[in-house]
Residue frames as a rotation matrix with the C-alpha (Angstrom) as fourth column:
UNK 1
-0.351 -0.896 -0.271 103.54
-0.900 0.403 -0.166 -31.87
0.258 0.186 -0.948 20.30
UNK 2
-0.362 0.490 0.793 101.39
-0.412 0.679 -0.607 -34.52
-0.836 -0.546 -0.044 22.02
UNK 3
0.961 0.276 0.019 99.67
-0.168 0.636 -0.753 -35.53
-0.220 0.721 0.658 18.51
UNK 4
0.466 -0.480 -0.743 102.99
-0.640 0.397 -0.658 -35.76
0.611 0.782 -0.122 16.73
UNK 5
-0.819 -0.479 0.315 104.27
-0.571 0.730 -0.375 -38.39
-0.050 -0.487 -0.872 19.71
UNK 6
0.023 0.899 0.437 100.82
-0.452 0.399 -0.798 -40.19
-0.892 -0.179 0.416 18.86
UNK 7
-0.510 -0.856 0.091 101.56
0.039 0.082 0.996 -40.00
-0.860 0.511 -0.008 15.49
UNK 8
0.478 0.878 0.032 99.64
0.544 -0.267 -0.795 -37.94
-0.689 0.398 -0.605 13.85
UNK 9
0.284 -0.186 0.940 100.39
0.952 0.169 -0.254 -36.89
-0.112 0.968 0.225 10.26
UNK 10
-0.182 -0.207 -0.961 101.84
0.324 -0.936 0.141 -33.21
-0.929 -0.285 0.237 9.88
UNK 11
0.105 0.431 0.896 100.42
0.963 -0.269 0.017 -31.32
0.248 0.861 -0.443 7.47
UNK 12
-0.347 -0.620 -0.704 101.90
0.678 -0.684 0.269 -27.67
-0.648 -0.384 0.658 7.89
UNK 13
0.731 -0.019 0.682 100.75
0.485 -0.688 -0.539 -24.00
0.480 0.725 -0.494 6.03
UNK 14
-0.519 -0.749 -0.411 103.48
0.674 -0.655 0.342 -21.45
-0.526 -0.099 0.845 5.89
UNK 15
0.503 0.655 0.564 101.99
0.836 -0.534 -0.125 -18.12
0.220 0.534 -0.816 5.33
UNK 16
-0.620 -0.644 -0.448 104.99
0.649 -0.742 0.168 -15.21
-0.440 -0.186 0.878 4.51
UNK 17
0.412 0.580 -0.702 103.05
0.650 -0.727 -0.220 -11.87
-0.638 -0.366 -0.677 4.63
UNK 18
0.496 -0.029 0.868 103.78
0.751 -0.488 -0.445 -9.04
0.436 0.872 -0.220 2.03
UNK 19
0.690 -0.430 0.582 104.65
-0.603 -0.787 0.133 -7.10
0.401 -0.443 -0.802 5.21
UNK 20
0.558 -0.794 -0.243 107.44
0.654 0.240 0.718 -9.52
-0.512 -0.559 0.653 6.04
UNK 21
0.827 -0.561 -0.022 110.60
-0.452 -0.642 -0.620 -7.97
0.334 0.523 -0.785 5.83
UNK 22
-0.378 -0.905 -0.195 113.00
-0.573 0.395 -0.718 -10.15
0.727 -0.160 -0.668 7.98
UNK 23
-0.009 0.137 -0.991 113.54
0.356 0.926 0.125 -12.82
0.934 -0.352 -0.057 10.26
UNK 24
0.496 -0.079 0.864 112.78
-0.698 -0.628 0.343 -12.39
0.516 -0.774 -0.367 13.92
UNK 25
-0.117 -0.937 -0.330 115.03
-0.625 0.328 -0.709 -14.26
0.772 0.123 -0.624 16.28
UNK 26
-0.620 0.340 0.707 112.73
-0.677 0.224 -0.701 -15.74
-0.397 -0.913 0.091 18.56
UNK 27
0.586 0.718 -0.376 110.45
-0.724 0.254 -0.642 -16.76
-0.365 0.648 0.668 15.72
UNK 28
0.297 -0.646 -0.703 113.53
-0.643 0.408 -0.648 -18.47
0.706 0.645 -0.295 14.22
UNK 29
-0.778 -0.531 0.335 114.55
-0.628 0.648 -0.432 -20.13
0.012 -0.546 -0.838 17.40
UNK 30
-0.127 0.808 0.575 111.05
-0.528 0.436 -0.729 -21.61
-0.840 -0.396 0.371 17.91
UNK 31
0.444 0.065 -0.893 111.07
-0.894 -0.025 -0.447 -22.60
-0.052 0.998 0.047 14.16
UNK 32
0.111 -0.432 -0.895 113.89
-0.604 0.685 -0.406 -24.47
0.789 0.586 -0.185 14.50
UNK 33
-0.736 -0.021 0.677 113.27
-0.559 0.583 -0.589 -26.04
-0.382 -0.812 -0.441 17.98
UNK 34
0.272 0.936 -0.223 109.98
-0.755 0.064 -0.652 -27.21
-0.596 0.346 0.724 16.14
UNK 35
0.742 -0.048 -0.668 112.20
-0.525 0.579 -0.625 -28.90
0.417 0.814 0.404 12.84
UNK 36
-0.304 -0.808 -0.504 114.99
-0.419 0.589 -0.691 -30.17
0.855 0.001 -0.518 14.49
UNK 37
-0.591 0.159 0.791 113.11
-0.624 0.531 -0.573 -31.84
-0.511 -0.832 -0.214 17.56
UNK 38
-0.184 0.832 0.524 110.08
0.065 0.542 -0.838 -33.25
-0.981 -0.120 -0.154 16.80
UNK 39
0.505 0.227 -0.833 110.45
-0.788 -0.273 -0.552 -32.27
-0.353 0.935 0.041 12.86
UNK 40
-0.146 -0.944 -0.296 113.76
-0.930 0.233 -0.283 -34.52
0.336 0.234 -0.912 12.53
UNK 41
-0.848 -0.223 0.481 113.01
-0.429 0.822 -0.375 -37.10
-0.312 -0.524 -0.792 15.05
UNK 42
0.025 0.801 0.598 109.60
0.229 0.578 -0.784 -37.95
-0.973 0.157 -0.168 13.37
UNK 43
-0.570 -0.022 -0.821 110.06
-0.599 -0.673 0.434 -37.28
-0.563 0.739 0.370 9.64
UNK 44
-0.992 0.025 0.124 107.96
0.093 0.813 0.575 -39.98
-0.086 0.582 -0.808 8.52
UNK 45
0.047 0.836 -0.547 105.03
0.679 -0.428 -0.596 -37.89
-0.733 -0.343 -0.588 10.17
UNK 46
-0.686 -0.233 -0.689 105.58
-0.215 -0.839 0.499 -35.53
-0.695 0.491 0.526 7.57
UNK 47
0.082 0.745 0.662 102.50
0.713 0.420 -0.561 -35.55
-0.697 0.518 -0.496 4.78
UNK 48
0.314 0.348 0.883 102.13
0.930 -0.298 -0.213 -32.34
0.189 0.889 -0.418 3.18
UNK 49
0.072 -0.213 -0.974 103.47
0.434 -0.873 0.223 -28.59
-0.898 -0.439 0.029 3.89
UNK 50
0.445 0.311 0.840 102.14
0.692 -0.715 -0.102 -25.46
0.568 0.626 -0.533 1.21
UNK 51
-0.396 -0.450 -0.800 104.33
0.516 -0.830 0.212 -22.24
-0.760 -0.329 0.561 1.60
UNK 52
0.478 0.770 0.423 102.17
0.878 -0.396 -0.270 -19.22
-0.040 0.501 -0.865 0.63
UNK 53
0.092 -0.328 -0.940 103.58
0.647 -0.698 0.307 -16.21
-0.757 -0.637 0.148 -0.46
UNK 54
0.855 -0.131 0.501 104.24
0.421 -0.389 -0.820 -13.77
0.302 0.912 -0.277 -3.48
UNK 55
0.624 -0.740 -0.252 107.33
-0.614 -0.664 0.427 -12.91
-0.484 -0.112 -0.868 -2.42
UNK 56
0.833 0.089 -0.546 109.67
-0.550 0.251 -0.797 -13.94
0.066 0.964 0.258 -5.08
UNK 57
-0.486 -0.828 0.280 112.65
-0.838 0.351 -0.418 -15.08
0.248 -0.437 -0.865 -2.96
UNK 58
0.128 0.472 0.872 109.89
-0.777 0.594 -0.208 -17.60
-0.616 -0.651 0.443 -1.53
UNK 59
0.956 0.227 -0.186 109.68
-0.279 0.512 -0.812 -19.47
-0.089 0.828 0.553 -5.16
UNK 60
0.529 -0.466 -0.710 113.25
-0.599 0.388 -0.701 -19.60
0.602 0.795 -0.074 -5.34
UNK 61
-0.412 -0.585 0.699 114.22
-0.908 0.326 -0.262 -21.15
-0.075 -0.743 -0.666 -1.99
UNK 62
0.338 0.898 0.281 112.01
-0.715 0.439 -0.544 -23.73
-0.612 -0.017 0.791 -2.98
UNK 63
0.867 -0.161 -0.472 113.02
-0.405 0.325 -0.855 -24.38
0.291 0.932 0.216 -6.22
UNK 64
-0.281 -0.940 -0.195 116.83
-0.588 0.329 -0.739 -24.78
0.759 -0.093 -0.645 -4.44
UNK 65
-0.756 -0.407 0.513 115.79
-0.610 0.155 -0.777 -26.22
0.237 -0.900 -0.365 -1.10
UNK 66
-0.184 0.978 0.096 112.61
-0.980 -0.174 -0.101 -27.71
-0.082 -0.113 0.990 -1.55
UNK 67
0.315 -0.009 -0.949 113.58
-0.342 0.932 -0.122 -31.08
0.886 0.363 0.290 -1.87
UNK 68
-0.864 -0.498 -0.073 115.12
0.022 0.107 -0.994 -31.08
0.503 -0.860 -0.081 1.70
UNK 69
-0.325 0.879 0.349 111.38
-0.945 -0.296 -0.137 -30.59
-0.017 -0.374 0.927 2.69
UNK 70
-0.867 0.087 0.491 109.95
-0.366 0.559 -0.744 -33.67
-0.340 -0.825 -0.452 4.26
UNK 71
-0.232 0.943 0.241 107.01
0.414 0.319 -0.852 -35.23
-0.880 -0.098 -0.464 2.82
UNK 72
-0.093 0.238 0.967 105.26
0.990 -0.081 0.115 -33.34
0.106 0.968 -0.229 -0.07
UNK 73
-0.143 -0.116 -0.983 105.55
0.527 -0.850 0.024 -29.40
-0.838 -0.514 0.182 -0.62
UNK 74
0.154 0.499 0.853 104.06
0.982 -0.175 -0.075 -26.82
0.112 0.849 -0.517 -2.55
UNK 75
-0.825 -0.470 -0.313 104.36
0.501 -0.865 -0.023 -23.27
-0.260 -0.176 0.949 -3.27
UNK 76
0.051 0.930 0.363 101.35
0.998 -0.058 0.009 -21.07
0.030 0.362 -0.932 -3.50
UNK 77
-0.856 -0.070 0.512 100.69
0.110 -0.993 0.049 -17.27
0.505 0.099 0.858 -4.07
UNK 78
-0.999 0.032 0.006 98.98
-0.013 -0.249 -0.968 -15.81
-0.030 -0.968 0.249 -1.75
UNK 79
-0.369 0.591 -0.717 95.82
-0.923 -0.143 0.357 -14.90
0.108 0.794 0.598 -4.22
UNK 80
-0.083 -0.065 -0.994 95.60
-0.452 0.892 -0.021 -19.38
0.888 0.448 -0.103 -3.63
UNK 81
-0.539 -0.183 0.822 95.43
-0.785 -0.247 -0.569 -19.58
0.307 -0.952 -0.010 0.01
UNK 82
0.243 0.898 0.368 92.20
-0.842 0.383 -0.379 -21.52
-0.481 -0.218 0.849 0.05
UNK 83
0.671 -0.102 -0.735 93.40
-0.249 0.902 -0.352 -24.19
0.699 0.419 0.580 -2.76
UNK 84
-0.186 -0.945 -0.267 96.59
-0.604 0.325 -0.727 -24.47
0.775 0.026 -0.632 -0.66
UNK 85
-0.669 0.100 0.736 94.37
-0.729 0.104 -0.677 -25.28
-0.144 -0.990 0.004 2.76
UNK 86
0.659 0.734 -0.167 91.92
-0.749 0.617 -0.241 -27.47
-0.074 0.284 0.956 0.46
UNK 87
0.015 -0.877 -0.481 95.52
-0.660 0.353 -0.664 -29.29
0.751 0.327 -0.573 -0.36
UNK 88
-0.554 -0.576 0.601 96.15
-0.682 -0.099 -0.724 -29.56
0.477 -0.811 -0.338 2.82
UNK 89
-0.166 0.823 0.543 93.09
-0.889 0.113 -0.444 -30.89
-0.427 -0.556 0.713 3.85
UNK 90
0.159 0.141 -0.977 92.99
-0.909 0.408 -0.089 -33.54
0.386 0.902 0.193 0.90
């Protein structure tokens, strides 16, 4: 948290596993202590965030919600990992 009060660019991978199956609730709280604190109160720090996955629900939350995503955002398959972290890196 110390870079993003410096203000250093966020640049974020999401990487949903084939073995997800659901949300944990601890994971989720930390998630959203993460987007609403320091996600919300700095959105201008936002740069780039790639959500990897082949699950097929992933593509369409995207497709509906992806605009609500800070900054620039991409969907990759999983198979893409490496372009998405070269992305990232760009």
């Amino acid at each position: 948290m110390q870079r993003i009060t410096d203000g250093a660019k966020i640049r974020l991978a999401i990487v949903i596993g084939e073995d997800f199956d659901r949300f944990e609730a601890s994971a989720m709280w930390e998630d959203m202590k993460f987007g609403f604190g320091s996600g919300v109160t700095h959105p201008s720090l936002w740069e780039r965030t790639a959500l990897v996955s082949d699950h097929d629900w992933v593509e369409h939350a995207m497709s509906l919600f992806g605009w609500m995503m800070p900054g620039d955002a991409r969907e990759y398959p999983t198979a893409k990992l490496d372009e998405a972290i070269a992305w990232l890196g760009a």
